[in-house]
CHARMM-style PDB file with segment names, atoms N, HN, CA, C and O in Angstrom:
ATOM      1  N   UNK     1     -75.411-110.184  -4.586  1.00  0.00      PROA
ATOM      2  CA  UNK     1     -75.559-111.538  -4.084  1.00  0.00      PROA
ATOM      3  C   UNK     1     -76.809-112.202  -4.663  1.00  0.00      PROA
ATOM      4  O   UNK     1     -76.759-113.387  -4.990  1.00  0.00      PROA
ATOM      5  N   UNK     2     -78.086-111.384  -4.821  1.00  0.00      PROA
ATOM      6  HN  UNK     2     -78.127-110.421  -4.555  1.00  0.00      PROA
ATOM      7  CA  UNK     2     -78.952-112.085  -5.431  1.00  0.00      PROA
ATOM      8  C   UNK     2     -78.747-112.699  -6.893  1.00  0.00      PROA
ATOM      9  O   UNK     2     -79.307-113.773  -7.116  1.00  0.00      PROA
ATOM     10  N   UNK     3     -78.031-112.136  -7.852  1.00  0.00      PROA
ATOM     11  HN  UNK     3     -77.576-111.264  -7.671  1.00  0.00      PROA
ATOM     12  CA  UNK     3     -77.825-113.479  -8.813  1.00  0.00      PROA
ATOM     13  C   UNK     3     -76.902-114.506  -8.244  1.00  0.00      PROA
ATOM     14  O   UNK     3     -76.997-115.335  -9.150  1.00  0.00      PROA
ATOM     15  N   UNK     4     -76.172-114.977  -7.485  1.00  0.00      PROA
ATOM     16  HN  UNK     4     -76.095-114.304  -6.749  1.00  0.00      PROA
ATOM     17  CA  UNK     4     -75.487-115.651  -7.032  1.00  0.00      PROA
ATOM     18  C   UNK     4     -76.573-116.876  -6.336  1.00  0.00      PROA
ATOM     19  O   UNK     4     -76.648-118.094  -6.500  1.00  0.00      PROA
ATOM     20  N   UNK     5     -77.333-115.912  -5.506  1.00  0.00      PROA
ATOM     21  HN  UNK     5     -77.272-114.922  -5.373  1.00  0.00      PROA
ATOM     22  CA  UNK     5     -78.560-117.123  -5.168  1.00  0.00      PROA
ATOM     23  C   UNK     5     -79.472-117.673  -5.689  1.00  0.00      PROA
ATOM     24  O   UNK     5     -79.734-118.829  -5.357  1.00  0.00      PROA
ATOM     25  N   UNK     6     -80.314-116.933  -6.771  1.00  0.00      PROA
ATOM     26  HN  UNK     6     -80.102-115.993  -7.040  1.00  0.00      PROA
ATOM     27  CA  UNK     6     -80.626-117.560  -8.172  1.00  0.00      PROA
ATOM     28  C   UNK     6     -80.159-118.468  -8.971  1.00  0.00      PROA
ATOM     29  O   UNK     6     -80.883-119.428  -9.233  1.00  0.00      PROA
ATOM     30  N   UNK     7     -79.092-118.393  -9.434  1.00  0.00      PROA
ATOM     31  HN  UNK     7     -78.503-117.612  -9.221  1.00  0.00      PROA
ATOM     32  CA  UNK     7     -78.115-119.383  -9.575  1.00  0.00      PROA
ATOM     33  C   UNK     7     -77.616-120.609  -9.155  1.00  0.00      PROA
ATOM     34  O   UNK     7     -77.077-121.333  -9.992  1.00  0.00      PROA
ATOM     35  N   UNK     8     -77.744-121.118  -7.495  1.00  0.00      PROA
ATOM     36  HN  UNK     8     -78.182-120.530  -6.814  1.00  0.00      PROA
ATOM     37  CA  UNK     8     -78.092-122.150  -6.849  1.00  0.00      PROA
ATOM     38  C   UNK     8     -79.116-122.362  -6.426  1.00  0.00      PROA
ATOM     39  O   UNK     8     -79.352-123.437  -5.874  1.00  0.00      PROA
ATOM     40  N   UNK     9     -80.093-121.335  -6.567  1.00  0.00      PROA
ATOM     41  HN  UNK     9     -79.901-120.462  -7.015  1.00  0.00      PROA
ATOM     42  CA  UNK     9     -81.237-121.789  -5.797  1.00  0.00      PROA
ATOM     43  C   UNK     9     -81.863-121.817  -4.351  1.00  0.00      PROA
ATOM     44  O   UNK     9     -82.691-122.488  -3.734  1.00  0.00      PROA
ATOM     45  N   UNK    10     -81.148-120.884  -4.164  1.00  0.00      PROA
ATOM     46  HN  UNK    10     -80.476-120.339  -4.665  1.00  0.00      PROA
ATOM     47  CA  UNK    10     -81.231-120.721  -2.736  1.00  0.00      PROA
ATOM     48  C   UNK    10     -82.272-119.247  -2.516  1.00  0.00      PROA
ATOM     49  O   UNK    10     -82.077-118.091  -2.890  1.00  0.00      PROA
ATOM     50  N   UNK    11     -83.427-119.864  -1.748  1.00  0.00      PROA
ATOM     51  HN  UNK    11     -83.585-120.804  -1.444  1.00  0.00      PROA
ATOM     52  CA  UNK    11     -84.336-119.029  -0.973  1.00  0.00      PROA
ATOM     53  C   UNK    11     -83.781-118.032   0.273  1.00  0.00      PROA
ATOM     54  O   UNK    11     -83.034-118.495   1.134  1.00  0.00      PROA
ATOM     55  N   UNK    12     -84.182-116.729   0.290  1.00  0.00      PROA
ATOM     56  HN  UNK    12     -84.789-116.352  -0.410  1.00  0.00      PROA
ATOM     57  CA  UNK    12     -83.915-115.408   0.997  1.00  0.00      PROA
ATOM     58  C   UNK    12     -85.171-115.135   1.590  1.00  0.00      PROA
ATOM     59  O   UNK    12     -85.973-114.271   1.237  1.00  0.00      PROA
ATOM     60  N   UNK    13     -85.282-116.002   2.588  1.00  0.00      PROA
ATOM     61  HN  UNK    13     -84.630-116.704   2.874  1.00  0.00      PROA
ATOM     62  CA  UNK    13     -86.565-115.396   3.362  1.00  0.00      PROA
ATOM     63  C   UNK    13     -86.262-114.055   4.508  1.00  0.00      PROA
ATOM     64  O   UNK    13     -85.349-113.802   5.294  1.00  0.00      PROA
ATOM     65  N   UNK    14     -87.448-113.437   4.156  1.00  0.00      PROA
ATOM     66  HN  UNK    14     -88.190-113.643   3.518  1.00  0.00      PROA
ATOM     67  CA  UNK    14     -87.287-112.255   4.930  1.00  0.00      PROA
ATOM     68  C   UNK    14     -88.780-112.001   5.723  1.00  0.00      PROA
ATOM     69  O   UNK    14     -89.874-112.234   5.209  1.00  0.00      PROA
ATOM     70  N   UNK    15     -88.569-111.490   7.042  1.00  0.00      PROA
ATOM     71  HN  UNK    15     -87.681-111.300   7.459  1.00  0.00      PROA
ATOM     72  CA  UNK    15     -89.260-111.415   8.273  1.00  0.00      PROA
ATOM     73  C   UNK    15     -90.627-110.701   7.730  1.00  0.00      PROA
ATOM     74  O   UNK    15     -91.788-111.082   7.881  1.00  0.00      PROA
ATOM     75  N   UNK    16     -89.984-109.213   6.855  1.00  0.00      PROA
ATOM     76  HN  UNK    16     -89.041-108.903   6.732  1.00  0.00      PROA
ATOM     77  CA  UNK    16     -90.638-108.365   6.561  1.00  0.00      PROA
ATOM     78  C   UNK    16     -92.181-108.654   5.663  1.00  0.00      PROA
ATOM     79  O   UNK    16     -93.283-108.109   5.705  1.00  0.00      PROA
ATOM     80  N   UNK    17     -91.534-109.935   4.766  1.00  0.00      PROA
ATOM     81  HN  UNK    17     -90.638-110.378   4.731  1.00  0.00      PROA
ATOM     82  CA  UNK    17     -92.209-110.366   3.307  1.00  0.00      PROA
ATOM     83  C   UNK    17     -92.900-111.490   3.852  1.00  0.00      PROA
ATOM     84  O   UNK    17     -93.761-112.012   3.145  1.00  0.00      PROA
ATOM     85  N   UNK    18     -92.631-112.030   5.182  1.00  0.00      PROA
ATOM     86  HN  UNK    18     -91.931-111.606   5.757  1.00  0.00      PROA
ATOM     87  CA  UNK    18     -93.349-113.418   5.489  1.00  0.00      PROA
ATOM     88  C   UNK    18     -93.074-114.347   4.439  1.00  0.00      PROA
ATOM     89  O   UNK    18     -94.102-114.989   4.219  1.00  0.00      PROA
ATOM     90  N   UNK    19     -92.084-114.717   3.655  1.00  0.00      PROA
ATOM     91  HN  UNK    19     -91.249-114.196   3.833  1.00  0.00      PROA
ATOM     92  CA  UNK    19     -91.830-115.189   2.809  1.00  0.00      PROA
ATOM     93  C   UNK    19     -90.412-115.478   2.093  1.00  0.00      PROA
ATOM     94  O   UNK    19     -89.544-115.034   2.844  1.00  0.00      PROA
ATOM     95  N   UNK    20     -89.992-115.889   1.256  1.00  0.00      PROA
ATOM     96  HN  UNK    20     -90.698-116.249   0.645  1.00  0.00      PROA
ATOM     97  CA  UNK    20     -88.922-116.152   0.830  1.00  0.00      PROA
ATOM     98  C   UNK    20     -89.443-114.160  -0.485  1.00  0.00      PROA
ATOM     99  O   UNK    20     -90.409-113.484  -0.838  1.00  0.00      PROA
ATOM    100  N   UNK    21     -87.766-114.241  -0.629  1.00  0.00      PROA
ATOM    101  HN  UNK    21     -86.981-114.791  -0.342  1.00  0.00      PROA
ATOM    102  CA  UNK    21     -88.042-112.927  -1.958  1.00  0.00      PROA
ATOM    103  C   UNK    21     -88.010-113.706  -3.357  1.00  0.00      PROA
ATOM    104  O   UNK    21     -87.258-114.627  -3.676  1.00  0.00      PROA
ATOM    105  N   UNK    22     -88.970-113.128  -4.070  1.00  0.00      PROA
ATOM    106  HN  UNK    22     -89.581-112.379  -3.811  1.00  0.00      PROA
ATOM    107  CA  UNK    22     -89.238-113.670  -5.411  1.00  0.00      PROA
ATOM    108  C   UNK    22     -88.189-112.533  -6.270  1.00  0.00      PROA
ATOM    109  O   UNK    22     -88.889-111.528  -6.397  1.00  0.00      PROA
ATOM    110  N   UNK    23     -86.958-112.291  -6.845  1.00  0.00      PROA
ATOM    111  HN  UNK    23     -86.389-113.107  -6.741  1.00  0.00      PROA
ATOM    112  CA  UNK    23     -86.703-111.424  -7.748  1.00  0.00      PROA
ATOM    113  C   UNK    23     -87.164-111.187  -8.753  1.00  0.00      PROA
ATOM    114  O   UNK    23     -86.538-110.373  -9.431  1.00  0.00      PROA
ATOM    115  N   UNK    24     -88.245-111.670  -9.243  1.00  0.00      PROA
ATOM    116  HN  UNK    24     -88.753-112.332  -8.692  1.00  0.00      PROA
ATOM    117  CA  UNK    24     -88.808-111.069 -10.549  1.00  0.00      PROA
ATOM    118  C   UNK    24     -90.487-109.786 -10.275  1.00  0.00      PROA
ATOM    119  O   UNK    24     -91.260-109.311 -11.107  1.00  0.00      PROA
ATOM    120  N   UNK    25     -90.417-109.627  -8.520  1.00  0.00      PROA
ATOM    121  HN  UNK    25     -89.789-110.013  -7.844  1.00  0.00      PROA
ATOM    122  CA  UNK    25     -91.704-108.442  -7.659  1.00  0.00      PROA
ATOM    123  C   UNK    25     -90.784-107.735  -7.688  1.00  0.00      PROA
ATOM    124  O   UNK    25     -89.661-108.059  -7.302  1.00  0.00      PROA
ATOM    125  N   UNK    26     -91.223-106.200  -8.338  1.00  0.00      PROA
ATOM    126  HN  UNK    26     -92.135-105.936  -8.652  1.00  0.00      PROA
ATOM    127  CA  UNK    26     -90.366-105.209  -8.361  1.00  0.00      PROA
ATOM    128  C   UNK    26     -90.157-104.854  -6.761  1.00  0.00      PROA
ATOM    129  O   UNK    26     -89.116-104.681  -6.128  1.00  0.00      PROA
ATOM    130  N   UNK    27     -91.456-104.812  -6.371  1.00  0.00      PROA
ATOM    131  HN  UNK    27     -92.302-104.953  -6.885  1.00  0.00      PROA
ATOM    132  CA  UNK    27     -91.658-104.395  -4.614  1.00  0.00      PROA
ATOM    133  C   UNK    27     -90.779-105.533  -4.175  1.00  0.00      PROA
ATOM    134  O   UNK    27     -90.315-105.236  -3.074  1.00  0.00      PROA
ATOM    135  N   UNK    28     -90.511-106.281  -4.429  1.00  0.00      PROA
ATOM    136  HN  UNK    28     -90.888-106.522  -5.324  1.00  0.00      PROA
ATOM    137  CA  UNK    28     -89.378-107.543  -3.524  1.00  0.00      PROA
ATOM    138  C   UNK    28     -88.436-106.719  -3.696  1.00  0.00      PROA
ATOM    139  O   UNK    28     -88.126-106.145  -2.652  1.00  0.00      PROA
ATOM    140  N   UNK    29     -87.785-106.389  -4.698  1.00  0.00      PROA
ATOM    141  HN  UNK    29     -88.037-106.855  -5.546  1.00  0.00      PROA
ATOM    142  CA  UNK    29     -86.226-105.673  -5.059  1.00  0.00      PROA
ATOM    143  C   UNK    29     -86.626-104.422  -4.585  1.00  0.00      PROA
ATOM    144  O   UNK    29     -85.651-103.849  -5.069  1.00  0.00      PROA
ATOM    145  N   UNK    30     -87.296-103.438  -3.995  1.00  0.00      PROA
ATOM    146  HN  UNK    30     -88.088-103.904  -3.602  1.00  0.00      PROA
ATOM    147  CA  UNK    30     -87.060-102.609  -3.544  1.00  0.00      PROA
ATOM    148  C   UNK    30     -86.786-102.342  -1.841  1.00  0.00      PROA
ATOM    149  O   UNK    30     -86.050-101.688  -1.103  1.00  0.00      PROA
ATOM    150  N   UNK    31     -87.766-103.195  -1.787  1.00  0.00      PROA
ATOM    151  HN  UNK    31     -88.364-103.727  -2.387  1.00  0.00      PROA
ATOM    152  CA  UNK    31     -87.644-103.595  -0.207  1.00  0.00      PROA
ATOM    153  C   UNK    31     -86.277-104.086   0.186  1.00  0.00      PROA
ATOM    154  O   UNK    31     -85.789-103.599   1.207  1.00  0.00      PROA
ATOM    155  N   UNK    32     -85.486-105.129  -0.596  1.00  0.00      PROA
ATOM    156  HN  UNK    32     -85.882-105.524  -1.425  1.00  0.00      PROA
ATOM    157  CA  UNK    32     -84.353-105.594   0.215  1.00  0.00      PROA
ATOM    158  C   UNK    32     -83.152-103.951  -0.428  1.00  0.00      PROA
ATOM    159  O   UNK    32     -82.076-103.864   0.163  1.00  0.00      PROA
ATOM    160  N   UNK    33     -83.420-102.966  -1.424  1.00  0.00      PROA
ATOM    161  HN  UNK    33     -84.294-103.037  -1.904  1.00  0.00      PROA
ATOM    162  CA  UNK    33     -82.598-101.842  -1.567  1.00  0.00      PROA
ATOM    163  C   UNK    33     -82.737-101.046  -0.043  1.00  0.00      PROA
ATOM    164  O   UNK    33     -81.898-100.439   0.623  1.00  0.00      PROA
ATOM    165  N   UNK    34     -84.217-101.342   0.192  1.00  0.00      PROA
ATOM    166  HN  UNK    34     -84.899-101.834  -0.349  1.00  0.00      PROA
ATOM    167  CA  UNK    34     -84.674-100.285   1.430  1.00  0.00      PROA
ATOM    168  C   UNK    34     -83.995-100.577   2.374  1.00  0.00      PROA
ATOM    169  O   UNK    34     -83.395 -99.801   3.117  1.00  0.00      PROA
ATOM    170  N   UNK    35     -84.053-102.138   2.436  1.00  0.00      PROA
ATOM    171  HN  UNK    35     -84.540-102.769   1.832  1.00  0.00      PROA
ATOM    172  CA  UNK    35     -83.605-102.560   3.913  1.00  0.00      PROA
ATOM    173  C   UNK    35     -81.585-102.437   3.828  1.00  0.00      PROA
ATOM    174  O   UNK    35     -80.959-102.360   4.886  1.00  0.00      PROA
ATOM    175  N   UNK    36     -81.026-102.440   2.796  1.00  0.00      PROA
ATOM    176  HN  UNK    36     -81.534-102.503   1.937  1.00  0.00      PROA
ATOM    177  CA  UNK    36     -79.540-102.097   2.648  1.00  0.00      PROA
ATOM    178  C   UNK    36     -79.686-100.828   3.273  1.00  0.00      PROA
ATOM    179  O   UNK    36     -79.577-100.800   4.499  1.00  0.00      PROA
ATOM    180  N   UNK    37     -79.914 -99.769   2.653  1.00  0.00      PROA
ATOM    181  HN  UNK    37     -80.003 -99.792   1.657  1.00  0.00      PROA
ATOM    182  CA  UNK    37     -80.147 -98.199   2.955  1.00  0.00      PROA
ATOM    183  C   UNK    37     -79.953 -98.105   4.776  1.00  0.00      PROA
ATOM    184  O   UNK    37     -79.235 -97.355   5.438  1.00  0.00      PROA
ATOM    185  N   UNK    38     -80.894 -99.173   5.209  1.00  0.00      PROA
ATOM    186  HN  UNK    38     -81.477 -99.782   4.672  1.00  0.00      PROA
ATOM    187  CA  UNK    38     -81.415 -99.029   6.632  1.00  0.00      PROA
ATOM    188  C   UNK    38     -80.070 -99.824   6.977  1.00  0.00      PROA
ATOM    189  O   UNK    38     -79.523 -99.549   8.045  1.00  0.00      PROA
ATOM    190  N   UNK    39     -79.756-100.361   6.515  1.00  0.00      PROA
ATOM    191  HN  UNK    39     -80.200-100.584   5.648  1.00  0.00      PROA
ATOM    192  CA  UNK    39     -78.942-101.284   7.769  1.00  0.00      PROA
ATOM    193  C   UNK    39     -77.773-100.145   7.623  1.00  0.00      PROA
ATOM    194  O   UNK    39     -77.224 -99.932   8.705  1.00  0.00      PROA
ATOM    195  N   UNK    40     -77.242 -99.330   6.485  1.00  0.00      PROA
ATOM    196  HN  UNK    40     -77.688 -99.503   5.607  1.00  0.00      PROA
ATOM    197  CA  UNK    40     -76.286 -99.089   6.731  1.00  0.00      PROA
ATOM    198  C   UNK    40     -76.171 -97.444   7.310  1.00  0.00      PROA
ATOM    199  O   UNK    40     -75.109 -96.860   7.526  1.00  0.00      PROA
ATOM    200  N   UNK    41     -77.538 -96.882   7.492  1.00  0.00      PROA
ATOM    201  HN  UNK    41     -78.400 -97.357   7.316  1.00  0.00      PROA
ATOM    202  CA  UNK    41     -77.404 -96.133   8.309  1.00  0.00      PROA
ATOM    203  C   UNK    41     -77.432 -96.455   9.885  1.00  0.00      PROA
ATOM    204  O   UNK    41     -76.984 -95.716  10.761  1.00  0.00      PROA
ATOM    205  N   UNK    42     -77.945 -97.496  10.041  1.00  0.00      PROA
ATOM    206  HN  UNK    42     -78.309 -98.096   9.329  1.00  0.00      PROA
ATOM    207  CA  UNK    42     -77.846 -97.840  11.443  1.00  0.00      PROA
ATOM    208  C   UNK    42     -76.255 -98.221  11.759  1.00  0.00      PROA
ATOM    209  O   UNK    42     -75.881 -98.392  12.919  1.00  0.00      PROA
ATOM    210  N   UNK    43     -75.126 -98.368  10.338  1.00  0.00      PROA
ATOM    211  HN  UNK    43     -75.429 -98.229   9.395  1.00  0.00      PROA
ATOM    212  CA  UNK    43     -74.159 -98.603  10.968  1.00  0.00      PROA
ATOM    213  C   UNK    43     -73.619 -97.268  11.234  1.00  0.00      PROA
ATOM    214  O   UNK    43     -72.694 -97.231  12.045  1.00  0.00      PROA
ATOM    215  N   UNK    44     -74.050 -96.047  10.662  1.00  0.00      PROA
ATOM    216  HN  UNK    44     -74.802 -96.077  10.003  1.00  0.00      PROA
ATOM    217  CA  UNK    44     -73.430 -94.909  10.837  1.00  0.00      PROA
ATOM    218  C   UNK    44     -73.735 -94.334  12.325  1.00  0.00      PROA
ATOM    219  O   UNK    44     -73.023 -93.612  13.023  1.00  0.00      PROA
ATOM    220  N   UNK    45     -74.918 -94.839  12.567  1.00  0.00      PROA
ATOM    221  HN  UNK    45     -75.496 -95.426  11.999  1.00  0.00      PROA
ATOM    222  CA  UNK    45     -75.456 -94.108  13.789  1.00  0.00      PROA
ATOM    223  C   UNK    45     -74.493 -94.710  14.472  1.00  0.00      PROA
ATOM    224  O   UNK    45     -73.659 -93.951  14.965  1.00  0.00      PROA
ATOM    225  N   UNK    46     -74.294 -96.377  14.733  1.00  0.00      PROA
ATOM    226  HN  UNK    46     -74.972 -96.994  14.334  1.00  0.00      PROA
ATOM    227  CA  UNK    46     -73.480 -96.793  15.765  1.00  0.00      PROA
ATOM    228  C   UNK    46     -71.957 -96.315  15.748  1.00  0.00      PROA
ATOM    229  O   UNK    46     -71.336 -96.097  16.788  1.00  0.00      PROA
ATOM    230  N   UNK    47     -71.310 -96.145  14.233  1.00  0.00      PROA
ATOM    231  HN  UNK    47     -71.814 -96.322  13.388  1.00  0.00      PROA
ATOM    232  CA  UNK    47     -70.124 -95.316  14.221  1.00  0.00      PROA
ATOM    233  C   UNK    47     -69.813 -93.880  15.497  1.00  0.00      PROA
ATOM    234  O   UNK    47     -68.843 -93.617  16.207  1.00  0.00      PROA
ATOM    235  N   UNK    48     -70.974 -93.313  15.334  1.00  0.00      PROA
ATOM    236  HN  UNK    48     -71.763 -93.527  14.757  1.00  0.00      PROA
ATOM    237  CA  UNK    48     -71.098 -92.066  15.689  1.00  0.00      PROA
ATOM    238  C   UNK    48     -71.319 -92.305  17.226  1.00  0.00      PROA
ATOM    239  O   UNK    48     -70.687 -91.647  18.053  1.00  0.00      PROA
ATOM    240  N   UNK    49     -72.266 -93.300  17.598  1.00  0.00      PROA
ATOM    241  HN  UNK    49     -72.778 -93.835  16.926  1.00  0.00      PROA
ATOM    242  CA  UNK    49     -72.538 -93.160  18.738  1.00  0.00      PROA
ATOM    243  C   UNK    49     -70.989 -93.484  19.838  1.00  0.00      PROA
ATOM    244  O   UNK    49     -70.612 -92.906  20.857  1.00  0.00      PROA
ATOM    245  N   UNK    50     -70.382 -94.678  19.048  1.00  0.00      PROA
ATOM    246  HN  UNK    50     -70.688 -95.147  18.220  1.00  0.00      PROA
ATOM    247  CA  UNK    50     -68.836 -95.011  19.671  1.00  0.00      PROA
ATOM    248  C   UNK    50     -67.814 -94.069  19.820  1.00  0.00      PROA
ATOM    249  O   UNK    50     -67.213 -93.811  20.862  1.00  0.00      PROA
ATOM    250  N   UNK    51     -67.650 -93.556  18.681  1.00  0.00      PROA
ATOM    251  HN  UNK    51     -68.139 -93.766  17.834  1.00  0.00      PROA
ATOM    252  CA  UNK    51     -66.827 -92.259  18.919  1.00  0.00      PROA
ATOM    253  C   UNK    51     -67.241 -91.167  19.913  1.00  0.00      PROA
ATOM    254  O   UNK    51     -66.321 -90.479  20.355  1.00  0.00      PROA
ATOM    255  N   UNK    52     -68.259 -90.954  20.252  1.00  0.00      PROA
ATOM    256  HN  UNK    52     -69.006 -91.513  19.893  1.00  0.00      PROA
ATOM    257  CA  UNK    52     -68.817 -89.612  20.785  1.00  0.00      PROA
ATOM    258  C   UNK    52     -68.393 -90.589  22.494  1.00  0.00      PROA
ATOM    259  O   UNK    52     -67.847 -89.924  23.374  1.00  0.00      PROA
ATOM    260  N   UNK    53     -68.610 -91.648  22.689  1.00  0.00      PROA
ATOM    261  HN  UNK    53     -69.054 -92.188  21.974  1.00  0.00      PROA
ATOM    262  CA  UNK    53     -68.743 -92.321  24.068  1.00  0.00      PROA
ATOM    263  C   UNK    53     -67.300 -92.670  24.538  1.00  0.00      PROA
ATOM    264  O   UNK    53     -67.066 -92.992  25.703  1.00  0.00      PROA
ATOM    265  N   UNK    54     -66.220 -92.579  23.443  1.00  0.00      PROA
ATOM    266  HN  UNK    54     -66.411 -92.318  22.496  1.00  0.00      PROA
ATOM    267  CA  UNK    54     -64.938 -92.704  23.276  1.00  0.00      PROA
ATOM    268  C   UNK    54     -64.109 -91.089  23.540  1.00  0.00      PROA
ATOM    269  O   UNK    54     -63.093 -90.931  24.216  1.00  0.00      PROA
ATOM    270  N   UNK    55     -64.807 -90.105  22.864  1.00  0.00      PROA
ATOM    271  HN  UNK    55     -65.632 -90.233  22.314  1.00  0.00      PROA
ATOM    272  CA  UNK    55     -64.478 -88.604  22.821  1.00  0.00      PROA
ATOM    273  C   UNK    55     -64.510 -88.240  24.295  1.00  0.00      PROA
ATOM    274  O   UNK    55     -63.636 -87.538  24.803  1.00  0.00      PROA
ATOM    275  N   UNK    56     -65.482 -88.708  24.929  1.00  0.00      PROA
ATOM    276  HN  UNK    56     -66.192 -89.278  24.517  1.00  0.00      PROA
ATOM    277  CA  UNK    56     -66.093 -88.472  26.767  1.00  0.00      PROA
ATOM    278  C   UNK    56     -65.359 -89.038  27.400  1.00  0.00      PROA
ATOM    279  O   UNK    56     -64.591 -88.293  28.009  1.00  0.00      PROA
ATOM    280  N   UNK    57     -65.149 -90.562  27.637  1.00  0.00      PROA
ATOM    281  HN  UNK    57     -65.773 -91.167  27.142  1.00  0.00      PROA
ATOM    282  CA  UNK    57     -64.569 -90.758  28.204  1.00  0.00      PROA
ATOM    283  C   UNK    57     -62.941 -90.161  27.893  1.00  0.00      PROA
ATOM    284  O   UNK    57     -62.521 -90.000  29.038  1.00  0.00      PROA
ATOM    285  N   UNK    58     -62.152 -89.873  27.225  1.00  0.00      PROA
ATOM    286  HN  UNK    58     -62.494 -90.004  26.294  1.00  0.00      PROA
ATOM    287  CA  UNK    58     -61.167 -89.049  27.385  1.00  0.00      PROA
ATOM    288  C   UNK    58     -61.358 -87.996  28.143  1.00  0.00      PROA
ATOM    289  O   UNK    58     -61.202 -87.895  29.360  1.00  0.00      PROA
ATOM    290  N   UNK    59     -61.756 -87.091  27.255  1.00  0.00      PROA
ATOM    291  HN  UNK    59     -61.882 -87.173  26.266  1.00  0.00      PROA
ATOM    292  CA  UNK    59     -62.370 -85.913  27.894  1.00  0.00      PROA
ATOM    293  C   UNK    59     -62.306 -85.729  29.280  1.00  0.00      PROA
ATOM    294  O   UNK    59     -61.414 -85.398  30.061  1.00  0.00      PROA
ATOM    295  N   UNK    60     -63.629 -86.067  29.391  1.00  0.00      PROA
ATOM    296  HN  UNK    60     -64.354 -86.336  28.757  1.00  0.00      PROA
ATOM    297  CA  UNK    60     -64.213 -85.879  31.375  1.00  0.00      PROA
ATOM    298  C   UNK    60     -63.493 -86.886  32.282  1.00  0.00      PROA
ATOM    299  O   UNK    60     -63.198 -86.659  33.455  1.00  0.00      PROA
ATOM    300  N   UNK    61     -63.194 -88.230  31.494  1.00  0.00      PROA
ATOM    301  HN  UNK    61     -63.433 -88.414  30.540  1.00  0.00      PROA
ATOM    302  CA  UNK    61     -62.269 -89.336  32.898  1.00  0.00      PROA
ATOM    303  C   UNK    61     -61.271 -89.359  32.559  1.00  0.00      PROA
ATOM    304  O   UNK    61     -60.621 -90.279  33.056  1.00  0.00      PROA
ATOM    305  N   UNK    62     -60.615 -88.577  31.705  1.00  0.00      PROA
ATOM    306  HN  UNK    62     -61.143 -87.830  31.301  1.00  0.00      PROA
ATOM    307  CA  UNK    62     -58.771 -88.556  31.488  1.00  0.00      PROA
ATOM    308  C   UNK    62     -57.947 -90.244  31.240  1.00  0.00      PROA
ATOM    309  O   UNK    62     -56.809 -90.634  31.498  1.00  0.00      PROA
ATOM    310  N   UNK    63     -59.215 -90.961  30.596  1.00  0.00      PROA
ATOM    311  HN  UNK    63     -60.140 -90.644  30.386  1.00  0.00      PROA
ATOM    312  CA  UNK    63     -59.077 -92.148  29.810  1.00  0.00      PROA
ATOM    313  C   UNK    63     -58.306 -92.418  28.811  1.00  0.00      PROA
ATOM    314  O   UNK    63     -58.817 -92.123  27.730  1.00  0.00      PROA
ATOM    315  N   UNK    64     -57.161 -92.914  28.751  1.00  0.00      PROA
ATOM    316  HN  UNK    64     -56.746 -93.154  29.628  1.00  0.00      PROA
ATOM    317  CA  UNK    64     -56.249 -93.149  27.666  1.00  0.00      PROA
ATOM    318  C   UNK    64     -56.609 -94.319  26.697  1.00  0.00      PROA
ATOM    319  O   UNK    64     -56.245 -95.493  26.749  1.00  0.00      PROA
ATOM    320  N   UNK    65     -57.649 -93.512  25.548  1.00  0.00      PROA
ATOM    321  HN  UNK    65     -57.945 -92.557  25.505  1.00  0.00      PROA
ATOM    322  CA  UNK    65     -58.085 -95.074  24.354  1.00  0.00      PROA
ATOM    323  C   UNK    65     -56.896 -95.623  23.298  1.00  0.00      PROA
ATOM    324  O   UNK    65     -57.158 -96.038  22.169  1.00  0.00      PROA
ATOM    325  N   UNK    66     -55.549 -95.551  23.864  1.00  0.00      PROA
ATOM    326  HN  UNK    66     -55.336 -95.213  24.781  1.00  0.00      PROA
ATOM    327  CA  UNK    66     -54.582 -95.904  22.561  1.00  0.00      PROA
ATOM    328  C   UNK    66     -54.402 -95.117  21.174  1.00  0.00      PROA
ATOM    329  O   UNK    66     -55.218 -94.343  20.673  1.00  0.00      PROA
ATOM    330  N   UNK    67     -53.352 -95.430  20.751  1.00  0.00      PROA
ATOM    331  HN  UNK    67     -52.690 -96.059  21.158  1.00  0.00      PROA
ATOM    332  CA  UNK    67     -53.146 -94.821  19.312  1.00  0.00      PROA
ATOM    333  C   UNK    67     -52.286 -93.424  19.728  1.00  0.00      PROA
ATOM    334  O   UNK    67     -51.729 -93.306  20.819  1.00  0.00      PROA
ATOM    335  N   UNK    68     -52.272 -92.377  18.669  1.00  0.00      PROA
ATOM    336  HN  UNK    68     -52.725 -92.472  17.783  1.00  0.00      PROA
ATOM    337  CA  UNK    68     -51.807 -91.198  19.244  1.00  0.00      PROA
ATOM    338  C   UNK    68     -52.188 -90.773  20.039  1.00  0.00      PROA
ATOM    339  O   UNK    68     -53.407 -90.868  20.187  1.00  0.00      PROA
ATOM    340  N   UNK    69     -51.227 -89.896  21.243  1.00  0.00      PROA
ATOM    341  HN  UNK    69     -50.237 -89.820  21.122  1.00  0.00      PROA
ATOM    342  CA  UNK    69     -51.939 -89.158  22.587  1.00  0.00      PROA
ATOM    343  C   UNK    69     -52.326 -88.009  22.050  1.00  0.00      PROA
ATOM    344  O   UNK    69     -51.831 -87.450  21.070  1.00  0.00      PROA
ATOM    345  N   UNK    70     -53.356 -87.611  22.807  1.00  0.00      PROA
ATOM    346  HN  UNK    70     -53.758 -88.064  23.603  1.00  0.00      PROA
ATOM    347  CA  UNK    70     -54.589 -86.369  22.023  1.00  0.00      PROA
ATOM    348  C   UNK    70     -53.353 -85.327  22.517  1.00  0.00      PROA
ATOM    349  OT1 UNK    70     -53.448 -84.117  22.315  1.00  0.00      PROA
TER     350      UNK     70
END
């Protein structure tokens, strides 16, 4: 996406940088790699955390979540 916003001109401010990202600071382009990395383990954690809260309630309250019956 960042050549796409280069390209129009459009500023990517970020919380972290107090600032808009400059793509030509190597540390700018690493930081928004870092912050991908992060977001998408936080989606794994939440993957994990749903299933496990989904696995229980079957389990222990004999909760029917749809799809095939276990």
């Amino acid at each position: 996406m960042a050549p796409l916003f280069e390209h129009y001109g459009v500023g990517v401010w970020i919380p972290e940088l107090g600032g808009c990202v400059d793509p030509t600071v190597a540390g700018h382009e690493e930081l928004m790699v870092l912050l991908g990395i992060l977001a998408k383990c936080e989606v794994t954690r939440a993957r994990i955390r749903v299933r496990s809260a989904m696995t229980v309630q079957t389990r222990d309250q004999g909760r029917y979540l749809g799809g095939r019956p276990p």
